[in-house]
N, C-alpha and C positions, 0 to 999 in steps of 0.2 A: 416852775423855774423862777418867774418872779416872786412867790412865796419866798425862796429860799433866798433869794437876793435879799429881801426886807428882811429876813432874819438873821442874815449874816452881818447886813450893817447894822440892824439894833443891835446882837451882841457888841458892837463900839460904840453905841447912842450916837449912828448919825441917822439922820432923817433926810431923806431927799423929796423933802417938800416946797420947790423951789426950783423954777426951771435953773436959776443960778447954777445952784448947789448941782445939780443932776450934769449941766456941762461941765463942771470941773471933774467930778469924781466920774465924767467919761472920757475927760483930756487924761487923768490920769492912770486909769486902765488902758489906755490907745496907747499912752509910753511904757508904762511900765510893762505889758507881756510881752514887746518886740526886744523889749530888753533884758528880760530875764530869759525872753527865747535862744535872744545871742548869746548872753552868758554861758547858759547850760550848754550851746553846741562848742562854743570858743571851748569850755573847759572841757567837756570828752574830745575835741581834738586836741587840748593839749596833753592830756592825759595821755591819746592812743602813740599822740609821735613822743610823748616821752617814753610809753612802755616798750615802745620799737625800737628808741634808742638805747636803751637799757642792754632789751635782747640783742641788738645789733652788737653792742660794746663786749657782750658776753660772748656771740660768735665767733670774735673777733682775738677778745682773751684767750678763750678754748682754743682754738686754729693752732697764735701762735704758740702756748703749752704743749699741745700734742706734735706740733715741728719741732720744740727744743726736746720735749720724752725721745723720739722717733730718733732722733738726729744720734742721742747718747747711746742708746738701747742700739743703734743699727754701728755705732764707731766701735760698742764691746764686741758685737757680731765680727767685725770684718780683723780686730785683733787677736779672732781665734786662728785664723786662716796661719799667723808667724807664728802664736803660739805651737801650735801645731806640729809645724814646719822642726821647732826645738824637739820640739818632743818624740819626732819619729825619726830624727835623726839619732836622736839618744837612744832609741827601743830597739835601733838596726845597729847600734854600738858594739859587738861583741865586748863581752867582759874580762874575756883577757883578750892582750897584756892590759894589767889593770892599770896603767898611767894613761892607757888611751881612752878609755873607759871615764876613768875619773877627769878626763881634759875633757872628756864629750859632755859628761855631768856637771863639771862646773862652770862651763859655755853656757850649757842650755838654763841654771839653776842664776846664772849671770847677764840673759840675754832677756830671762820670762820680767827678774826684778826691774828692768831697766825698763821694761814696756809697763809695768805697774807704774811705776813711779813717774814716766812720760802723760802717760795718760790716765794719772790719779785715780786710779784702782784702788780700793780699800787693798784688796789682797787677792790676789792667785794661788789656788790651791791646787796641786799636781798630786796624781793616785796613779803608782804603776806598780806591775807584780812586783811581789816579793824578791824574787832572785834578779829584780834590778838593783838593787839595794843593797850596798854593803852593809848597812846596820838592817834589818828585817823590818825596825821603826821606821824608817826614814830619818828625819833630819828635826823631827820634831817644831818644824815652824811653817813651812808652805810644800814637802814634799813628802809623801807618805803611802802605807801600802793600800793596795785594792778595799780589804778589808777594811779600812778606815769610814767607809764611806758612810755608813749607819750613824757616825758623828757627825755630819753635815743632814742628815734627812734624806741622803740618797741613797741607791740601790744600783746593783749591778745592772739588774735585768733590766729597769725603768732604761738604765742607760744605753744599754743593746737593743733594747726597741728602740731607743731613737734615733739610730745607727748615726748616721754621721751630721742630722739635723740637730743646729742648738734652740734652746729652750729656756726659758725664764722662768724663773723658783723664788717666790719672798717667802724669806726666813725672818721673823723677830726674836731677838731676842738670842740669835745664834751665839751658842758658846764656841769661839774659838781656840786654840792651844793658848794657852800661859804663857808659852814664851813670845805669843803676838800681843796679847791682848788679855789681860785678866779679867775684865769685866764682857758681858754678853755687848753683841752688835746684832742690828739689823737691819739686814741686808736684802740687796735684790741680786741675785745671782745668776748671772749666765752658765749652764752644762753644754759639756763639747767630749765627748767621747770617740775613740777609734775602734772599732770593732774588727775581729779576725770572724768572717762568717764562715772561714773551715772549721774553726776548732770551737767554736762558739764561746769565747773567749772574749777579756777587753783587753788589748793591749795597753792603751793606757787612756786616764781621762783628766779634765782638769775643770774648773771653775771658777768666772772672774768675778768677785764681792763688790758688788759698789753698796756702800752708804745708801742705807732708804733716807737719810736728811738732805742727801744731794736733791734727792726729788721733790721733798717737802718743800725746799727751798724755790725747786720750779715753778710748783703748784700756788706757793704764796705770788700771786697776779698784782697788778697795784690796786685791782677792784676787791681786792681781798677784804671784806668786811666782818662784823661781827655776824651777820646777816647773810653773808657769802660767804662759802667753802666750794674750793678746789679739789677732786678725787680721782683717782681711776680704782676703778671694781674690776671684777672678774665677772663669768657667765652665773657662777652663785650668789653673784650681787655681794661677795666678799671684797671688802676692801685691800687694795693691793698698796695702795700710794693715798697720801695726806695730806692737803697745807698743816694738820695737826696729827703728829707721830701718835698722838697716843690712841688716833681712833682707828690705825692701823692692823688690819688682823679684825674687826668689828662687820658686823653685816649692814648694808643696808636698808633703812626702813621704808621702803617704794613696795608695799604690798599692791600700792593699786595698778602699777603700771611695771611690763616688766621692758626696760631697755634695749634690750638686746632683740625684740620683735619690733619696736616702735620706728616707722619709716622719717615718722616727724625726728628734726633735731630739736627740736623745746615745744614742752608740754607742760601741764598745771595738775600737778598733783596736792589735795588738798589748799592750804595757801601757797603751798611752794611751786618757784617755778622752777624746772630741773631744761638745762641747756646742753646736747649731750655731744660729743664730737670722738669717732674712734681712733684708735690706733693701728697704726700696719700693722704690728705684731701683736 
């Protein structure tokens, strides 16, 4: 040990031949390790209650994002209940006399737009048989027949299995009618179906569009950095919602961990840290 002392100091040509010299350069050791001691603990603590506060501020972000998701997603829910309400009033309408008929039609086609446009709906789309319909088309803008449905990415049956529970669908890039919208939207869409389980049948169904930028817009947090993104995924770790529209519809890249088993809310995958907070729906 003392070998390697003398050799550490001759690599700087000091020589400690001199009780002089041998108390300074041991006044100097006595200060300086208690003080590089405290350095190195002062800076991992401050490092660990920085990184706490980081993950703290992110808990925190996430929480209230998933209250503002929660709050919109659960306000579309509860204005199926009137939508509803129109629309089975319309379906028990007998069709003749047809002035009562078409005063029940244009109540219900005047009561759904009034809730769109109350509670900033992109668009309500309504699907009832055929022989509600004076024109067999519908209306060519939000009210149309059963068969329409294969233009939105739905399906009858999907919608009789899910009898009368509604359900959330993102669509990108959804082509709408021309007379709403010439160019595609996408969207996140609530389904709300009536089912007749005598005849196995849909009486009628409808779906309310909101904007996927509404969300985007949620997800943009004020910690929102280059460095930081905002998401909600699905169980295929497909992305459902974005602070960036265009990674929407993309998978994400967490092979090493999968979210949906993880009891932790933040964990370190690779250098990233992912901070995770769910949704009621």
């Amino acid at each position: 040990m003392k070998k390697n002392i003398k050799r550490f100091l001759s690599s700087f040509h000091l020589k400690l031949n001199t009780v002089y010299k041998k108390l300074v350069c041991l006044t100097l050791v006595c200060s300086l390790v208690p003080l590089l001691l405290t350095s190195s603990i002062s800076y991992y603590m401050a490092y660990s209650m920085s990184k706490n506060r980081t993950i703290d501020s992110l808990r925190a972000a996430n929480r209230q994002i998933a209250i503002n998701i929660n709050n919109r997603l659960s306000q579309v829910e509860s204005l199926s209940n009137s939508i509803s309400f129109y629309l089975y009033h319309l379906q028990k309408t007998p069709l003749y006399p047809l002035s009562e008929y078409l005063s029940a039609y244009s109540q219900s086609r005047n009561s759904i737009g009034s809730i769109k446009s109350t509670f900033k709906l992109l668009q309500i789309t309504v699907f009832l048989p055929e022989d509600c319909f004076i024109n067999p088309t519908g209306n060519g803008i939000n009210f149309f027949p059963l068969n329409r449905l294969s233009d939105y990415n739905m399906t009858e049956q999907e919608l009789f299995d899910a009898g009368s529970r509604s359900f959330w669908r993102t669509n990108k890039d959804l082509q709408f009618p021309a007379a709403f919208s010439a160019t595609p939207k996408s969207v996140m869409t609530c389904w709300n179906a009536y089912r007749n389980i005598y005849t196995g049948s849909l009486n009628y169904a409808f779906a309310c569009h909101l904007r996927l930028s509404e969300f985007s817009e949620l997800l943009s947090s004020p910690i929102d950095t280059s460095d930081n993104r905002s998401y909600v995924i699905d169980q295929d770790n497909r992305i459902l919602m974005h602070s960036d529209e265009k990674k929407i519809g993309s998978l994400l890249a967490a092979d090493q961990v999968n979210l949906w088993d993880e009891t932790k809310d933040s964990f370190i995958v690779g250098d990233t840290l992912l901070v995770a907070q769910p949704l009621d729906n």
